[in-house]
N, CA, C and O of each residue as an XYZ file, in Angstrom:
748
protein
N     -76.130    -13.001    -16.009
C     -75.995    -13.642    -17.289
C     -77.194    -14.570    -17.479
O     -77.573    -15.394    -16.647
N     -77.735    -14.344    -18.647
C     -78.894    -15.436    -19.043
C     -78.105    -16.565    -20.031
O     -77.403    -16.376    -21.024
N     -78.423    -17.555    -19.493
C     -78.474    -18.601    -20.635
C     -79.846    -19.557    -21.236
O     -80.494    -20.352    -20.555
N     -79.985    -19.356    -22.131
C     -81.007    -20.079    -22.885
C     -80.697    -21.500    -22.971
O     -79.605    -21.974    -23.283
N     -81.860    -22.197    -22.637
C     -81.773    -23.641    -22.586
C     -82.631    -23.853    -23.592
O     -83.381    -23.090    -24.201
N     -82.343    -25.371    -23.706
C     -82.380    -26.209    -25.116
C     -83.417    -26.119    -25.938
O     -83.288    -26.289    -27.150
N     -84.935    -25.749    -25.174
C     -86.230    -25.273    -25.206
C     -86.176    -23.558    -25.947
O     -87.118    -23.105    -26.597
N     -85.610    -23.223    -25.828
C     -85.442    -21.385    -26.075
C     -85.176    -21.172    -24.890
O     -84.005    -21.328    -24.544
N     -86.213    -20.733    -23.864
C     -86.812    -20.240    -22.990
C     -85.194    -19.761    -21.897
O     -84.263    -20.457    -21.489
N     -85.475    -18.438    -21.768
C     -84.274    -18.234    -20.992
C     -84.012    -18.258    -19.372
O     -84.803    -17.633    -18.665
N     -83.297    -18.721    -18.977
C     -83.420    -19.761    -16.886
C     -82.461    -20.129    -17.005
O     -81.891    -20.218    -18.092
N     -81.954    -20.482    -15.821
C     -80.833    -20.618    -15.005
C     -80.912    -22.451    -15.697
O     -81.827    -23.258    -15.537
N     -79.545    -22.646    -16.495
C     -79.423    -24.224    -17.173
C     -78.271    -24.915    -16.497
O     -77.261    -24.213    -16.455
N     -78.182    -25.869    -16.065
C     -77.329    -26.737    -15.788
C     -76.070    -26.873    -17.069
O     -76.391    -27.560    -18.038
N     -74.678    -26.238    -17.074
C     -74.063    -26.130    -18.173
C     -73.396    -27.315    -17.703
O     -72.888    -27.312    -16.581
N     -73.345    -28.346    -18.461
C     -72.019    -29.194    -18.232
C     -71.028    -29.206    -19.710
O     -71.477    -29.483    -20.822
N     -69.942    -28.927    -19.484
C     -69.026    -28.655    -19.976
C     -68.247    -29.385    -20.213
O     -67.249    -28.838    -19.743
N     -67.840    -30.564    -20.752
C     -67.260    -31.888    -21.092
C     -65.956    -31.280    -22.202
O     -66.049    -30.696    -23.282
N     -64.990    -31.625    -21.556
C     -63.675    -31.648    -22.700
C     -63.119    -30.135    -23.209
O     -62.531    -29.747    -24.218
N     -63.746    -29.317    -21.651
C     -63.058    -27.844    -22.214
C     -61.632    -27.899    -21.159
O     -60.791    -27.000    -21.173
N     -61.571    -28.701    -20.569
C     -59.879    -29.058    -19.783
C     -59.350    -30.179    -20.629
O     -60.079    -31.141    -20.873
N     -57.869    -30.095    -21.187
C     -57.076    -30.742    -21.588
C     -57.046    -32.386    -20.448
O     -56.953    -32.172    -19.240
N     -57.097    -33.340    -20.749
C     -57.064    -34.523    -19.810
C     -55.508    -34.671    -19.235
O     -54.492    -34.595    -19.927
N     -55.533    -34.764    -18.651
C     -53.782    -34.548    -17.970
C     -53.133    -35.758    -18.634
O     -51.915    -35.749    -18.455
N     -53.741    -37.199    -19.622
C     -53.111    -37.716    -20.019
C     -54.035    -38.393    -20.884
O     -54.934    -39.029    -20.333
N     -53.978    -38.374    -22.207
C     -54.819    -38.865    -23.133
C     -54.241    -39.980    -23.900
O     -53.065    -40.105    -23.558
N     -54.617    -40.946    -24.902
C     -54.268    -42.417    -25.452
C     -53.981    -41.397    -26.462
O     -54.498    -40.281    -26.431
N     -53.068    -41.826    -27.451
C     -52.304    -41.128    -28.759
C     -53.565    -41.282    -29.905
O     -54.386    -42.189    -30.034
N     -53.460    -40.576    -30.341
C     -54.669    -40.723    -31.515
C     -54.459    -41.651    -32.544
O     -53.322    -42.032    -32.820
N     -55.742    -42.161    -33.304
C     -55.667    -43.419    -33.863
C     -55.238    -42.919    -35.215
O     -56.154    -42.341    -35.800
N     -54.341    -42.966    -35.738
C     -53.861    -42.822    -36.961
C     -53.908    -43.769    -37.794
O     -53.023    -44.591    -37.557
N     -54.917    -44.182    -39.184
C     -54.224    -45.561    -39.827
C     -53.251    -46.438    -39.788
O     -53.260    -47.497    -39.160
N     -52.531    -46.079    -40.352
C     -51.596    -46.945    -41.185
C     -50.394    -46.738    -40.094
O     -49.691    -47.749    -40.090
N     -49.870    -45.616    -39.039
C     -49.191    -45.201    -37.799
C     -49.523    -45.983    -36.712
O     -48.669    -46.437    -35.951
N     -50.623    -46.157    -36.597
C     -51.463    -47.078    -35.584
C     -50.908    -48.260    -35.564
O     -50.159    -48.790    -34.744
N     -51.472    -48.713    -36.815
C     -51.137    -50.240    -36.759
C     -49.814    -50.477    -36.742
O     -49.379    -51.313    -35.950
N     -48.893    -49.739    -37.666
C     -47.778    -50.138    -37.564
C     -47.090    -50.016    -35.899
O     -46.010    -50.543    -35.634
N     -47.718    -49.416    -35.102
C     -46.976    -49.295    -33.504
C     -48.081    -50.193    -33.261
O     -48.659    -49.804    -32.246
N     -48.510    -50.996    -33.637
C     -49.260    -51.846    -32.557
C     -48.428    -53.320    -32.919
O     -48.087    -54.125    -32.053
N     -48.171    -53.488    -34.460
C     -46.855    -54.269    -34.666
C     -46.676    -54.103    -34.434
O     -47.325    -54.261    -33.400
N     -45.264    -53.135    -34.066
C     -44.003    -53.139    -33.014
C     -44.427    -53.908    -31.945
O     -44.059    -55.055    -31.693
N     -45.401    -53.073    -31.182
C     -45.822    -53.449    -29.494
C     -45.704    -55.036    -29.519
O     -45.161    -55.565    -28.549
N     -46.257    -55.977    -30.743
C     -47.106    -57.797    -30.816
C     -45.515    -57.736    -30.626
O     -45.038    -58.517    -29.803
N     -44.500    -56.719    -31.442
C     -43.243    -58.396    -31.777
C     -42.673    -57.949    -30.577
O     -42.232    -58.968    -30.044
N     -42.507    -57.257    -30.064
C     -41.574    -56.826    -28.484
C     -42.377    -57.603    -27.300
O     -41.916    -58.104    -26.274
N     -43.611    -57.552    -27.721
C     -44.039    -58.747    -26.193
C     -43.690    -60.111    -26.856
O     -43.594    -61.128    -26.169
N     -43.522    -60.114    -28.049
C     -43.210    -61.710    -28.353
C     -41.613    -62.279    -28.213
O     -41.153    -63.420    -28.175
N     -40.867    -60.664    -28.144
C     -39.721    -61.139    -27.508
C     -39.517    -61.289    -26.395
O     -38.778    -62.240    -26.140
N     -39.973    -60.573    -25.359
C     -39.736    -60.519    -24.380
C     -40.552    -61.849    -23.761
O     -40.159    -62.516    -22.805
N     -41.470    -62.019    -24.334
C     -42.467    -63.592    -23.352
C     -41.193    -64.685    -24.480
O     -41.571    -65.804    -24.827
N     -40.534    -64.446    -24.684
C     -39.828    -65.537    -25.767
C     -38.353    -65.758    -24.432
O     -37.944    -66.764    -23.852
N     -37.979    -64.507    -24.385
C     -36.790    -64.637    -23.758
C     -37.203    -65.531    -22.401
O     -36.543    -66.472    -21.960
N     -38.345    -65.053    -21.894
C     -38.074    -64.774    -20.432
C     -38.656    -67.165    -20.632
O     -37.997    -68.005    -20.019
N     -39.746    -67.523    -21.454
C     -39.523    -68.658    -21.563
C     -38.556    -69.738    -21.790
O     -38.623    -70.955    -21.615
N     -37.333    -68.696    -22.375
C     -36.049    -69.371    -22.946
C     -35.319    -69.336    -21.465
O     -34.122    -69.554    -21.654
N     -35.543    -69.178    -20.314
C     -34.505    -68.556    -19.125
C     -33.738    -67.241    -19.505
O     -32.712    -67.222    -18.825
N     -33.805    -66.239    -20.234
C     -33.089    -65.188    -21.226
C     -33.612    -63.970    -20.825
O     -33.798    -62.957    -21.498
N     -33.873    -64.227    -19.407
C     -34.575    -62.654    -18.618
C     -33.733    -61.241    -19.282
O     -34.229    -60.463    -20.097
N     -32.694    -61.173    -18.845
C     -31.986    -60.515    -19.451
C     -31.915    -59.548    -20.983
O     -31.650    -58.354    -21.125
N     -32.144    -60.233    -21.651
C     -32.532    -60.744    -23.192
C     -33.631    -59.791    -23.167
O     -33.531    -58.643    -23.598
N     -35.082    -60.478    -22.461
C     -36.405    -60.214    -22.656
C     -36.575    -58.372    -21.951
O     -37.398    -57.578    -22.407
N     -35.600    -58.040    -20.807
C     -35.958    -56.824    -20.244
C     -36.249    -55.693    -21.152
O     -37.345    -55.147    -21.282
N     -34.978    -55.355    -21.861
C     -35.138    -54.429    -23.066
C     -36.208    -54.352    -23.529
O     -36.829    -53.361    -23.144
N     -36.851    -55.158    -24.395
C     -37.959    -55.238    -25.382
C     -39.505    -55.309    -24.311
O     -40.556    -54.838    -24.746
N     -39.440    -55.860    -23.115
C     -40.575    -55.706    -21.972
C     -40.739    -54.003    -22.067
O     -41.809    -53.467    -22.354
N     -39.272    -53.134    -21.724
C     -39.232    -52.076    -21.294
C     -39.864    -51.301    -22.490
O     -40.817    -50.523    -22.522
N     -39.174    -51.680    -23.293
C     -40.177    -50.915    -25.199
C     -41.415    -50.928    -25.194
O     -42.024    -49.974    -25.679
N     -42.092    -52.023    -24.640
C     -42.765    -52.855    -25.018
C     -44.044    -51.875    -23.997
O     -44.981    -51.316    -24.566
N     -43.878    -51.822    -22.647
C     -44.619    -50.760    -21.975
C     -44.525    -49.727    -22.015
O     -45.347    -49.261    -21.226
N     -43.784    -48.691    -22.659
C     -43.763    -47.602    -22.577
C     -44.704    -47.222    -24.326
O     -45.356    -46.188    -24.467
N     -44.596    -48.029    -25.184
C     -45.139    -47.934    -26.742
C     -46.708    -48.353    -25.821
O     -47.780    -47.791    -26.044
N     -46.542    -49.221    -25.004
C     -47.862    -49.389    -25.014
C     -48.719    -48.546    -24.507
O     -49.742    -48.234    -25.117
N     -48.260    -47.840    -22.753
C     -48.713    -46.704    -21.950
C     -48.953    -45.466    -23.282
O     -49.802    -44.624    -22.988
N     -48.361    -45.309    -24.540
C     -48.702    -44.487    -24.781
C     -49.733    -44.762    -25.922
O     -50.798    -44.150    -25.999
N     -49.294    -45.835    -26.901
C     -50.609    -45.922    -27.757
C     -51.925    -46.608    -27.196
O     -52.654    -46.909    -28.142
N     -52.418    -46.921    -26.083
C     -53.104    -47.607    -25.529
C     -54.060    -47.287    -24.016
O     -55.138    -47.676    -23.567
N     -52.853    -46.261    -23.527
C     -53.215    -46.077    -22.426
C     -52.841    -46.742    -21.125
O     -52.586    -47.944    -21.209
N     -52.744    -46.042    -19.660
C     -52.162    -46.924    -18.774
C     -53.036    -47.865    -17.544
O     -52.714    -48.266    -16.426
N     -54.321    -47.983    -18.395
C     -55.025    -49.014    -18.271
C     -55.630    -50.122    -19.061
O     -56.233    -51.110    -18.643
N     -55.390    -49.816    -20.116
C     -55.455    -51.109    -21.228
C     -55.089    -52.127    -20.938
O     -53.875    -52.088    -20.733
N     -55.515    -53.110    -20.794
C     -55.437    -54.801    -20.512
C     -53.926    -54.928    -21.375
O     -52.981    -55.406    -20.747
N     -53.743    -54.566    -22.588
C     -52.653    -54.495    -23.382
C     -51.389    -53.803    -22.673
O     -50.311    -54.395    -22.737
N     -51.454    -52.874    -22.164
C     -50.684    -52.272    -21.501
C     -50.204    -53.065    -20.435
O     -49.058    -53.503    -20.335
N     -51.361    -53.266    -19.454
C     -51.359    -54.004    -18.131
C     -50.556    -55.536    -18.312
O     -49.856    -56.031    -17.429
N     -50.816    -56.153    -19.635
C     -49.848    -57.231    -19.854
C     -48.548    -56.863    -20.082
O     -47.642    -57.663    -19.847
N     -48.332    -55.791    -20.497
C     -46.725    -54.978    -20.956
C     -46.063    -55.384    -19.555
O     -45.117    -56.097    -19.220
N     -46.781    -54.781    -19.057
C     -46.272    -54.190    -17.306
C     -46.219    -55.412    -16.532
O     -45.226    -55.307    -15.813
N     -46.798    -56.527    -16.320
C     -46.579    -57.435    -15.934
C     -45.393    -58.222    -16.390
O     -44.405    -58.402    -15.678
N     -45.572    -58.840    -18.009
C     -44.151    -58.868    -18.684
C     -42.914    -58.504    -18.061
O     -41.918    -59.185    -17.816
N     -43.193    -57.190    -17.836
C     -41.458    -56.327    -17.575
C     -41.394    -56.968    -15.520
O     -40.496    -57.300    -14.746
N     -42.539    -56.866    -15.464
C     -42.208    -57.559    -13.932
C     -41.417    -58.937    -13.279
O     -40.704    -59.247    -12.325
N     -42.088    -59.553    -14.529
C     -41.805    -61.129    -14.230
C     -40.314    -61.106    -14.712
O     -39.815    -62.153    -14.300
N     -39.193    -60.231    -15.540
C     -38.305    -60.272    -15.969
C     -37.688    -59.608    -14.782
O     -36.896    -60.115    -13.987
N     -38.215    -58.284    -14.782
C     -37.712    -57.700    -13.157
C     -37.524    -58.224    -12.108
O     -36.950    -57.482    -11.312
N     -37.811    -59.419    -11.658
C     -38.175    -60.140    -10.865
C     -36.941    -61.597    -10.580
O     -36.326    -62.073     -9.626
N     -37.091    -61.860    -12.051
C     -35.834    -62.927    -12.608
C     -34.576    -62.934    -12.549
O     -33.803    -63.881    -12.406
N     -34.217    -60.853    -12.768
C     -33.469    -60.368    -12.891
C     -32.634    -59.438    -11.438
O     -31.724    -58.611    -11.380
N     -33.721    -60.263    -10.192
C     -33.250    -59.665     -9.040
C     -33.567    -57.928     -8.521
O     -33.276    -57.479     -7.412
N     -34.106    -57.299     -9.441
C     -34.607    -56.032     -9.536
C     -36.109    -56.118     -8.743
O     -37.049    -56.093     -9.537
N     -36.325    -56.173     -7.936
C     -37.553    -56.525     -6.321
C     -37.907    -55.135     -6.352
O     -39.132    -55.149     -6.472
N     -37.629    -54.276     -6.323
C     -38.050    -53.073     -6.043
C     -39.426    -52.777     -7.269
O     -40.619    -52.814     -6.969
N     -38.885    -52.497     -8.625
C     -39.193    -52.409     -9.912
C     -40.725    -53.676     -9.965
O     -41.889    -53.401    -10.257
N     -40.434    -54.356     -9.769
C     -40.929    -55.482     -9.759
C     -42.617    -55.184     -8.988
O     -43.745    -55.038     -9.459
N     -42.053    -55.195     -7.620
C     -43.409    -54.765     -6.663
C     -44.305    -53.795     -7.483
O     -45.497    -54.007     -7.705
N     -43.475    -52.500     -7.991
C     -44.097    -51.411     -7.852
C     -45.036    -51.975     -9.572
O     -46.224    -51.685     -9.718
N     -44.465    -52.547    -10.376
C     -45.213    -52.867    -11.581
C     -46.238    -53.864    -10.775
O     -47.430    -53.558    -10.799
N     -45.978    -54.621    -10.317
C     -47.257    -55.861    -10.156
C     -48.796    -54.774     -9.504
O     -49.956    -54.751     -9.914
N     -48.213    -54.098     -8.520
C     -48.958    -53.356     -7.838
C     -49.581    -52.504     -8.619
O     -50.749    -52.368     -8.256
N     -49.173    -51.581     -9.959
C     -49.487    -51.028    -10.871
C     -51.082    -52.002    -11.616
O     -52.239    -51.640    -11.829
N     -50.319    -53.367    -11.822
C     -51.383    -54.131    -12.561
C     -52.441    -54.544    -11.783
O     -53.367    -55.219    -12.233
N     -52.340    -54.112    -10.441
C     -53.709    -54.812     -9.372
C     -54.311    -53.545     -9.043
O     -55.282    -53.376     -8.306
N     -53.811    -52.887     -9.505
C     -54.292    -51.290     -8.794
C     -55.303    -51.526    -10.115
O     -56.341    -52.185    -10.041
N     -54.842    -50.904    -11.278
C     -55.298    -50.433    -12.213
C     -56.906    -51.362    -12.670
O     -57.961    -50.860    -13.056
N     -56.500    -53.202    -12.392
C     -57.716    -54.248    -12.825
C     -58.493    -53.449    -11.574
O     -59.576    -52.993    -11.940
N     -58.197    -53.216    -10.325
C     -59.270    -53.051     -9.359
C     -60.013    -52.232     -9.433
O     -61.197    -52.282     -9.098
N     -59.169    -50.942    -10.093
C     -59.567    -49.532    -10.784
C     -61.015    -49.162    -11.387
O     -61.850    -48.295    -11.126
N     -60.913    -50.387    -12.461
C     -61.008    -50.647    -13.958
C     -62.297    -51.403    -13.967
O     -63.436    -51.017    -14.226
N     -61.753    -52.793    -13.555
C     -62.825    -53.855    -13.481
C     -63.168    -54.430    -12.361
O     -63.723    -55.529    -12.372
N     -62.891    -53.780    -11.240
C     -63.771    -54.045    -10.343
C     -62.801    -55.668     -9.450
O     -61.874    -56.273     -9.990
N     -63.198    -55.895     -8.503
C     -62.129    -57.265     -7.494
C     -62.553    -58.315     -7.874
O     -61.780    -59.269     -7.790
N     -64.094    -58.575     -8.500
C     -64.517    -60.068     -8.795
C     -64.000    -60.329     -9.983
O     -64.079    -61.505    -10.339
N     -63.379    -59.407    -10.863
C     -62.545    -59.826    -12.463
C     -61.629    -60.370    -12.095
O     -60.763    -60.056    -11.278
N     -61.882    -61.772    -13.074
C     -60.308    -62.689    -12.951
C     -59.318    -62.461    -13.222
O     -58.436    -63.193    -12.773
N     -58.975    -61.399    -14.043
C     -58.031    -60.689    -14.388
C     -57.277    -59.963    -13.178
O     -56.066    -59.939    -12.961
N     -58.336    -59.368    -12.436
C     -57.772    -58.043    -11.003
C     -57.194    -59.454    -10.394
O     -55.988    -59.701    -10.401
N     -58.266    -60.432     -9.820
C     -57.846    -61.786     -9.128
C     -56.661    -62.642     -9.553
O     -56.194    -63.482     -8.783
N     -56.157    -62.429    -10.810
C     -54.880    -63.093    -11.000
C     -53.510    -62.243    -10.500
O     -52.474    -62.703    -10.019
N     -53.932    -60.602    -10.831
C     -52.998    -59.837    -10.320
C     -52.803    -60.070     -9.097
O     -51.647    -60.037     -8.676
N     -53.739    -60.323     -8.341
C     -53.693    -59.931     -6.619
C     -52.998    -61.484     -6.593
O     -52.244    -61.528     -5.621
N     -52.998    -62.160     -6.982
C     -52.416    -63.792     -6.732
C     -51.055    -63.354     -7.057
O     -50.173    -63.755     -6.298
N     -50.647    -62.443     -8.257
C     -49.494    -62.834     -8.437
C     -48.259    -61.795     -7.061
O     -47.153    -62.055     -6.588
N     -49.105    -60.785     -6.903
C     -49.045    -59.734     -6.061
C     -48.574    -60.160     -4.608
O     -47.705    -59.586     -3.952
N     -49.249    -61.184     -4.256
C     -48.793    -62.120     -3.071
C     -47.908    -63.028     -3.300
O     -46.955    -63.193     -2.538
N     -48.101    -63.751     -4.391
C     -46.928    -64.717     -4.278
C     -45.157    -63.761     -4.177
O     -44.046    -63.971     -3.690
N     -45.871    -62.661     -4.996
C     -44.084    -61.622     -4.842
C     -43.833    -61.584     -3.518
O     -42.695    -61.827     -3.115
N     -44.981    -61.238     -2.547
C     -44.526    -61.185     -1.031
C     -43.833    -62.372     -0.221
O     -42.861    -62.547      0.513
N     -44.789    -63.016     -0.721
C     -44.528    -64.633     -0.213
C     -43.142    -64.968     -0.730
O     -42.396    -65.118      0.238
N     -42.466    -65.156     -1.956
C     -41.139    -65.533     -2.278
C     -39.907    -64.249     -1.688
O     -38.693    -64.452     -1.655
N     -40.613    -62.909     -1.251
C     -39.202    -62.180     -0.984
C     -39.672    -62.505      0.891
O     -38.927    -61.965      1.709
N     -40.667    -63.217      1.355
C     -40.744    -63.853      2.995
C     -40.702    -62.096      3.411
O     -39.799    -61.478      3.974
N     -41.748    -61.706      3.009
C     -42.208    -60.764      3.303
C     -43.989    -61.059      3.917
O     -45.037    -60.664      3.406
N     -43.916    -61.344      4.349
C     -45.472    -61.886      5.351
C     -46.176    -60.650      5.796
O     -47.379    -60.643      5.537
N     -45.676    -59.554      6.435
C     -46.165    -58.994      6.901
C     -47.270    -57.717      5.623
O     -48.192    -57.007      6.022
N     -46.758    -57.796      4.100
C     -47.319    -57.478      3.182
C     -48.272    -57.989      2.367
O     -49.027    -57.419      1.579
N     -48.101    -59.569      2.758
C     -48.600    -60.208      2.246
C     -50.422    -60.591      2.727
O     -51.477    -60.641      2.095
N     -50.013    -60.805      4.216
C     -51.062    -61.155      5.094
C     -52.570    -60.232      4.877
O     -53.624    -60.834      5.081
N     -52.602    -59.106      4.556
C     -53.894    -58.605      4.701
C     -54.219    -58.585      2.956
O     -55.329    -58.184      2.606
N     -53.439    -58.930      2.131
C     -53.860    -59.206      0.284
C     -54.343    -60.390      0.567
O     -55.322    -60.820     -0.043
N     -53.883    -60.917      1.290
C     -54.013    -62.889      1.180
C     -55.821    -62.648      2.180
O     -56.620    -63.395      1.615
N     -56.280    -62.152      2.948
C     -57.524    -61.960      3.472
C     -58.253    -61.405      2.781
O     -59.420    -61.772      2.652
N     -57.742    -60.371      2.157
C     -58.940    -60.015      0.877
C     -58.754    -60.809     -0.434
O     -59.467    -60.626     -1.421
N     -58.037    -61.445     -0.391
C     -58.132    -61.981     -1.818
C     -59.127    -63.255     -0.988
O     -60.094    -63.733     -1.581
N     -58.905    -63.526     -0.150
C     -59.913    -65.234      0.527
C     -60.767    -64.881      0.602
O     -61.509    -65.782      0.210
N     -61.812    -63.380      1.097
C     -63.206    -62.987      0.889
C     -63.457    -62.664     -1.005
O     -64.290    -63.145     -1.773
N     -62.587    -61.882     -1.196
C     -63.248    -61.991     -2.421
C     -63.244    -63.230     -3.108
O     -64.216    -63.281     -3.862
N     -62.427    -64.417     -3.159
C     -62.424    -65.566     -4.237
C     -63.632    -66.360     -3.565
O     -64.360    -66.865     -4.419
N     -63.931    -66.539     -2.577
C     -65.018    -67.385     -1.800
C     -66.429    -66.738     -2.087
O     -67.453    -67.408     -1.950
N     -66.462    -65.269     -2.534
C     -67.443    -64.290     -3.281
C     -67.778    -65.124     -4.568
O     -68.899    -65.534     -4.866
N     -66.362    -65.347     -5.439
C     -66.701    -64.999     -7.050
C     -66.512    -66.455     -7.478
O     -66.804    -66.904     -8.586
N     -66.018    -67.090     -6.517
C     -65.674    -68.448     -6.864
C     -66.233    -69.845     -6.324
O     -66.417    -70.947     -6.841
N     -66.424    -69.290     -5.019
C     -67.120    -70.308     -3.972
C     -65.942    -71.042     -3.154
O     -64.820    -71.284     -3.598
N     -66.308    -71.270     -2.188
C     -65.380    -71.517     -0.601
C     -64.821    -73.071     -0.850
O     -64.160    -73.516      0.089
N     -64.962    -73.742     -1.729
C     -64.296    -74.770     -2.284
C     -63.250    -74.623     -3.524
O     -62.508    -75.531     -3.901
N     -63.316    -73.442     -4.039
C     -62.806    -73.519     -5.146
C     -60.982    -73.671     -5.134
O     -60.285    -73.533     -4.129
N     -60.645    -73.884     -6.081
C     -58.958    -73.987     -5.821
C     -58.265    -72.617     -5.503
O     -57.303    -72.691     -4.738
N     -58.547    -71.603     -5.891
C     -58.428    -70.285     -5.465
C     -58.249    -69.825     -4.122
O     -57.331    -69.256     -3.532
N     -59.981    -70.447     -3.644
C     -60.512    -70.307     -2.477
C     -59.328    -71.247     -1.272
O     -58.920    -70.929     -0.155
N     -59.149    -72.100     -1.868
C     -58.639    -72.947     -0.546
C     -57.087    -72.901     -0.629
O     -56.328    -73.062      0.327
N     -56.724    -72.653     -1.937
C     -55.049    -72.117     -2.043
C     -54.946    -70.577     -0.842
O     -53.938    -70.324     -0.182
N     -56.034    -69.869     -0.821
C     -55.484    -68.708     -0.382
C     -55.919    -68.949      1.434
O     -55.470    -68.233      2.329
N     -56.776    -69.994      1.625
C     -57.235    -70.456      3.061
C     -56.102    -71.113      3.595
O     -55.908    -70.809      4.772
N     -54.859    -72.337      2.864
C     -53.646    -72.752      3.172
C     -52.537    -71.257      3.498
O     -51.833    -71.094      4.495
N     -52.675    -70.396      2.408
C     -51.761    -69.650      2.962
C     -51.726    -68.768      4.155
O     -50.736    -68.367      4.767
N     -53.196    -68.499      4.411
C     -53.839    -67.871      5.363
C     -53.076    -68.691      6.874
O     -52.413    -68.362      7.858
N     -53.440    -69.433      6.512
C     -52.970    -70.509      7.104
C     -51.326    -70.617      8.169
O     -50.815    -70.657      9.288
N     -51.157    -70.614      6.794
C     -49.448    -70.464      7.075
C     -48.726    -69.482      7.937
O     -47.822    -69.714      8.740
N     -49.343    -68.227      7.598
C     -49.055    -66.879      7.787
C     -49.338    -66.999      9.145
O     -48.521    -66.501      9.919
N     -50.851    -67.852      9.843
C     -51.095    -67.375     11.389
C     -50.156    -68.327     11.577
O     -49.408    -67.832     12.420
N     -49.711    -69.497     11.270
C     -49.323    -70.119     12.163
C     -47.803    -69.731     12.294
O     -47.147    -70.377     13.111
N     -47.221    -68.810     11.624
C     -45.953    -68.520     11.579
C     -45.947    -67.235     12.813
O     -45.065    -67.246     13.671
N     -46.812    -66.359     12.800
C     -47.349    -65.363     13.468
C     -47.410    -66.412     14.889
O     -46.715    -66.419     15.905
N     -48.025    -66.869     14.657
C     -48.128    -67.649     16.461
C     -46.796    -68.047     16.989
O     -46.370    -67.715     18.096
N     -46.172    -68.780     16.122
C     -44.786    -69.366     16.486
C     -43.639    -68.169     16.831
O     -42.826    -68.247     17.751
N     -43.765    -67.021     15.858
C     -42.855    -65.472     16.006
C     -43.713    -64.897     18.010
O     -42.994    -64.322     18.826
N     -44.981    -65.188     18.281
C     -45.199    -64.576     19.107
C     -44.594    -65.102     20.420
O     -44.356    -64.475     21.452
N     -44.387    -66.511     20.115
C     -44.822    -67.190     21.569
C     -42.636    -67.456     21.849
O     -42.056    -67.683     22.911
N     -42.058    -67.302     20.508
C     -40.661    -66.677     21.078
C     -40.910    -65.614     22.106
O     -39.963    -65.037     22.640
């Protein structure tokens, strides 16, 4: 088979082929007046749900969290910062609401995806990974916690500097963790 390249001239061309496979998951297409109106929806369902969960009304807020990420995963995508706040949302309610399982697997969703996305020095990935540990840390789960809490102390001492409050919040917990580890060993 000859193919002619861009020149005429007929030789062996480098074909790259962009967008002849269906994407196994694409953002919904931007429709006017459809658009916006689901992107309302999406503002007032995170405004209930960050409403409830401020009122103590976890409960309340789950429903509309749960709307609230799934409208978003689809008009937005399941890396959209928009999304990624959905998903956090429904965590912190998940969370309120004693649902630990649900919970992990969303936070982890939102640290995966910033790390994905934007890379470990974004404050954004860096707030996930903070909040990501503290989940470990409150279910006294240490042993999950301990190697997030070491990479989060090289990277914040990277992006932040080895004084910073970041930096030395995650050097105390570091902290904590050996010295709890020492005390579990020497039983």
């Amino acid at each position: 088979m000859v193919i002619r390249c861009f020149n005429g001239k007929a030789g062996a061309c480098a074909l790259l082929l962009l967008c002849l496979t269906p994407a196994t998951w694409a953002q919904a297409p931007y429709v006017a007046d459809v658009t916006e109106a689901r992107e309302k929806e999406w503002r007032s369902l995170v405004a209930a749900a960050q409403g409830a969960y401020a009122a103590g009304r976890p409960l309340e807020g789950a429903e509309s969290a749960r709307k609230a990420l799934a409208l978003a995963d689809d008009l937005f995508g399941p890396d959209d910062p928009r999304t990624l706040i959905s998903a956090n949302d429904l965590a912190l309610l998940s969370e309120s609401t004693g649902h630990y399982r649900d919970t992990e697997q969303l936070l982890r969703r939102v640290f995966d995806s910033y790390l994905r996305t934007r890379g470990e020095d974004d404050p954004n990935c860096q707030l996930a990974l903070e909040n990501l540990i503290d989940f470990y840390l409150a279910r006294k789960r240490p042993d999950a916690a301990a190697p997030l809490v070491t990479y989060a102390l090289a990277s914040f001492r990277r992006t932040t500097g080895a004084t910073s409050e970041r930096s030395r919040r995650m050097e105390d917990i570091a902290m904590r963790l050996s010295t709890r580890d020492a005390a579990t060993a020497a039983d």
